[in-house]
ZAMI-223899 format. One record per residue (C-alpha): x, y, z. Coordinates in steps of 0.05 Angstrom, whole numbers, plus 5000, padded with zeros to 4 digits. Each point is the difference from the previous one (the first is absolute). Example, Ala and Ser with C-alpha at 12.3 -4.5 7.8 and 13.67 -1.06 7.14 Angstrom:
% ZAMI-223899
524649105156502750694987
***
This chain:
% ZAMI-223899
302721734840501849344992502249845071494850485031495649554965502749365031501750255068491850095002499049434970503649635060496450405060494349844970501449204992503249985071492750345026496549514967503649485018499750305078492250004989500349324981504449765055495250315044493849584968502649395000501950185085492950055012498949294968504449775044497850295068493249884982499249324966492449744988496050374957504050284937498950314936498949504938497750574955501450694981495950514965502150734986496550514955504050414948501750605032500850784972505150445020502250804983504650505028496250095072502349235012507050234988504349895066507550375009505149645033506749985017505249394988505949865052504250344958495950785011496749934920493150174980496349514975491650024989495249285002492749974994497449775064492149695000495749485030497349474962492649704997500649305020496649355010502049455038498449255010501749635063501849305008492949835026497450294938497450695034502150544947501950705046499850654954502350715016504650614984507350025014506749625005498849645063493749485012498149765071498449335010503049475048501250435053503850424964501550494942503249704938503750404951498949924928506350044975501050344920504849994945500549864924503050074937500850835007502350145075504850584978494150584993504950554971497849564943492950135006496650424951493350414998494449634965504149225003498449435028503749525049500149335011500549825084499249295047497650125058501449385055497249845066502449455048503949874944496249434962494850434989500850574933496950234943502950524950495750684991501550584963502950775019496550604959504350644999495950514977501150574955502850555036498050704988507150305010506149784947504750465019503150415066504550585001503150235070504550515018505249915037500250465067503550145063499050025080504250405043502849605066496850195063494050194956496349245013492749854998501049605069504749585033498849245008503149315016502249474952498449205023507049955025497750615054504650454970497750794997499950354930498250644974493749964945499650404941494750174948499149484944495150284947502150494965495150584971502449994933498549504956496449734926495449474988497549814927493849655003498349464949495750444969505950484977497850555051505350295049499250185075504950355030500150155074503950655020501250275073495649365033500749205004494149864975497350074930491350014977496149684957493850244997499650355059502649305041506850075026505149505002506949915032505449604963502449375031506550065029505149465025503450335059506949695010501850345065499149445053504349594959505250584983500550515039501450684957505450475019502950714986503749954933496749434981495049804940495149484999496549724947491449895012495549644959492850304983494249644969492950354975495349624967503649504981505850324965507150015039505850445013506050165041502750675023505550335044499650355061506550405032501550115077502950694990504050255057495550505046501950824974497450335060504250265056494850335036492050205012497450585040492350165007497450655040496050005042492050084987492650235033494249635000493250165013496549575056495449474971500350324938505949904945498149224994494649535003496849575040499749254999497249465039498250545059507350205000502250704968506249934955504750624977502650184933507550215001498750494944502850564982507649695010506550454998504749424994507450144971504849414973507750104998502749424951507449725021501950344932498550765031494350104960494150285039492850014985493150055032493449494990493350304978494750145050497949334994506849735025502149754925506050094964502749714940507349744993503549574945492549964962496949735056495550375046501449845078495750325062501750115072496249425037497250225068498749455052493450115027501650095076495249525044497650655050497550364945492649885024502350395064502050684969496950555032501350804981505550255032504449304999506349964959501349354978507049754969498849634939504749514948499649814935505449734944502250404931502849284961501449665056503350555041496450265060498650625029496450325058495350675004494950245049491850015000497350615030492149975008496050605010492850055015495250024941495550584989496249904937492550175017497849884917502049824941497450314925501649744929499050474944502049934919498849634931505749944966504350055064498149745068500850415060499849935081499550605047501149805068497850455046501750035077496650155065502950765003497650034929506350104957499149594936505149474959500149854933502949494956498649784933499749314987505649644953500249254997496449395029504349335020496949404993493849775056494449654994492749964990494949755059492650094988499650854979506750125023506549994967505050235060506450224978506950425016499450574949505850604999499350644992503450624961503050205061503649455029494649705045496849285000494449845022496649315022492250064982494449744961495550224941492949805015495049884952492950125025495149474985504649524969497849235012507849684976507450254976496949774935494350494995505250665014499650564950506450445021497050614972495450055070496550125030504949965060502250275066507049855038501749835063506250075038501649775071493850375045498150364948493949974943499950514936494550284954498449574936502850104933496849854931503649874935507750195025504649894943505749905030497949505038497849464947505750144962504749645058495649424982497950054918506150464975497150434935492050015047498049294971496549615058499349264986493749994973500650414937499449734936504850414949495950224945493450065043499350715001492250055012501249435053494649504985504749415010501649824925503050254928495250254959500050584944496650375053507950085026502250204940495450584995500650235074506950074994500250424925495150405028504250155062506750104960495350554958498550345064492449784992500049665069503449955057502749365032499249915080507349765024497449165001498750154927506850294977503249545036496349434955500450464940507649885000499649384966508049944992501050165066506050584978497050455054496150414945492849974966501250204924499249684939504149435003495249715046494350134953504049624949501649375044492549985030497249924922505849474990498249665068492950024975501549724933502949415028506850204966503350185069
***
């Protein structure tokens, strides 16, 4: 630690010195008018002021990087004040130049304090002070992972020009214990929440500097909030011999979306078979995933450039990548003839598609990926019982903002060129959004729904557990006051605590 601390300590002293250099060049080339007097307010610094770098030598190292309020006084007596580490006067910027007592920041600590000079035209300086503030994260805890080769995020070129193959970082695994004593811990995803913000750890990404190879394992360092860590990540060798996809239909202008006035397909279902170097054979999901070695991998389809131009009857060869290997299938179109579209159910959601000769298609709805929300519409890829995806969007009649959407309806879908009927009060639906029927704006414990805890509560929900009343489905949803999926009376119990100030 020692020598990690002094090899920082001396980039840091030869940077200084470099900045200094560089001030006391522009008194040179510009002569005249210099500084006499420097003024610089303390600053205040945290975690999101926190640069990575990398030394000569390939090591991580972290520095807080920030501006400084300053005042300056010229030799005519004109005083010049501003924001940053470089003042213009003279014809030309001026760099004010820092260092001090503390110039190796490992050292730095949340909540001290930090003694700096800062110089200009180098008979001008004044000392100020560095705040590091209390951090809200005192300890990380990554795990270590592994990429495969071939499997990269991109390729890209280092300064020198050369080429090199870039792999993924961040790993989706980690710990973070705030300085509260509370623990996040992110599983399956980069980024972690707080309060419904997300976040995404700070990374130092050593490949430019070293590039990473098959067999090889490289060390990365991590910061969040203030707290540091390092972990490994391991270029495993690539395990697959082979990838073969079939060949697929798709209906014209229908199994996509449309985007910018352009009509995009979905390459879903996929029948996509991997044959690892070690003999073992196995096929992806319909979704093109398939886990291997605890990691889940997916066959990557490049989105061909003519796709716009697809017209029913075309086939169209296709390629795509299973980690990092590629393979090639073919795109048949056919024409689409869909003439409506009805959705039916409560605690299931239905579609029957029915054609222009009249024969009828039906398919229960399973799961909804992620979309998004603009004005009354939330579009979406949702997939069904069956096997099929679909590209649509639930819309929400009379709606003014995504904020104002109640998921139990009413609402109608549409599909590409085509409208359905409108729903009220589907089930299934606002679960894929509030899992256990809780929308966002109920209270647990409000069971008469009058916006507050009150004894009122209390009584609703004993008389309801008597079989004296019956709750609508907003009000046993607020009834379970635990949240363990059933109304009973444990949640009588913690309501009277809640109410009694005791919970």
């Amino acid at each position: 630690m020692k020598g990690f601390n002094k090899l920082v300590s001396f980039i840091l002293t030869v940077a200084l010195l470099a900045g200094m250099i560089s001030a006391g060049t522009a008194v040179f080339a510009g002569g005249g008018n210099e500084a006499v007097a420097i003024e610089v307010a303390e600053v205040t610094v945290d975690s999101t002021d926190v640069n990575v770098y990398c030394d000569v030598n390939g090591n991580a190292h972290f520095r807080y990087e920030f501006t400084v309020d300053y005042s300056v006084q010229l030799e005519d007596g004109s005083w010049l004040s501003g924001s940053g580490n470089r003042v213009w006067y003279d014809g030309e910027y001026h760099d004010i130049a820092i260092w001090g007592e503390t110039q190796d920041q490992v050292e730095w600590r949340p909540g001290g304090r930090y003694r700096l000079i800062a110089m200009i035209d180098r008979n001008a300086d004044c000392e100020f002070y560095v705040n590091v503030a209390e951090e809200r994260a005192v300890s990380l805890e990554f795990d270590d992972f592994c990429v495969v080769d071939g499997n990269t995020d991109y390729q890209s070129i280092d300064d020198n020009g050369d080429p090199y193959a870039h792999y993924r970082v961040t790993p989706n695994n980690y710990r973070i214990t705030l300085a509260d004593g509370s623990v996040i811990t992110a599983e399956g995803s980069p980024y972690f929440y707080i309060d419904g913000e997300s976040y995404l750890p700070e990374v130092y990404d050593p490949q430019p500097e070293v590039h990473w190879k098959p067999g090889g394992t490289y060390s990365v360092v991590a910061c969040v909030f203030g707290a540091y860590t390092t972990y490994n990540v391991t270029v495993l060798e690539n395990p697959v011999e082979a990838v073969t996809v079939n060949d697929i239909t798709l209906i014209e202008r229908f199994d996509g979306y449309e985007y910018d006035g352009d009509f995009y397909y979905n390459f879903h279902p996929l029948d996509c078979t991997v044959t690892f170097k070690d003999g073992a054979v196995a096929k992806t999901d319909d979704m093109g995933n398939l886990e291997w070695n605890g990691e889940n991998y997916f066959f990557n389809v490049y989105t061909p450039s003519d796709m716009k131009n697809w017209n029913a009857g075309g086939t169209y060869k296709c390629e795509g990548d299973f980690m990092g290997v590629t393979a090639t299938f073919n795109v048949h179109v056919v024409a689409n003839d869909y003439a409506s579209l009805e959705i039916a159910g409560r605690n299931e959601l239905t579609l029957t598609l029915t054609k222009k000769d009249g024969t009828k298609e039906t398919y229960r709805a399973k799961a909804l990926f992620a979309g998004g929300a603009v004005g009354n519409a939330y579009s979406t890829n949702f997939i069904t019982e069956e096997g099929r995806m679909f590209s649509g969007s639930f819309v929400f009649p009379g709606v003014p903002s995504p904020y104002d959407i109640d998921f139990d309806g009413p609402f109608y879908l549409e599909l590409p060129g085509l409208r359905s009927n409108t729903l009220t009060g589907c089930k299934w639906l606002k679960e894929q959004f509030f899992p256990g029927g809780a929308g966002p704006d109920v209270l647990p414990g409000d069971a008469d729904g009058n916006g507050s805890l009150d004894l009122k509560d209390v009584l609703k929900l004993r008389r309801a557990l008597a079989g004296a009343e019956e709750l609508t489905e907003e009000q046993e949803a607020a009834a379970d006051v635990n949240g363990d999926g059933a109304v009973n009376m444990k949640d009588v119990l913690l309501l009277r605590r809640i109410l009694a100030g005791v919970e």
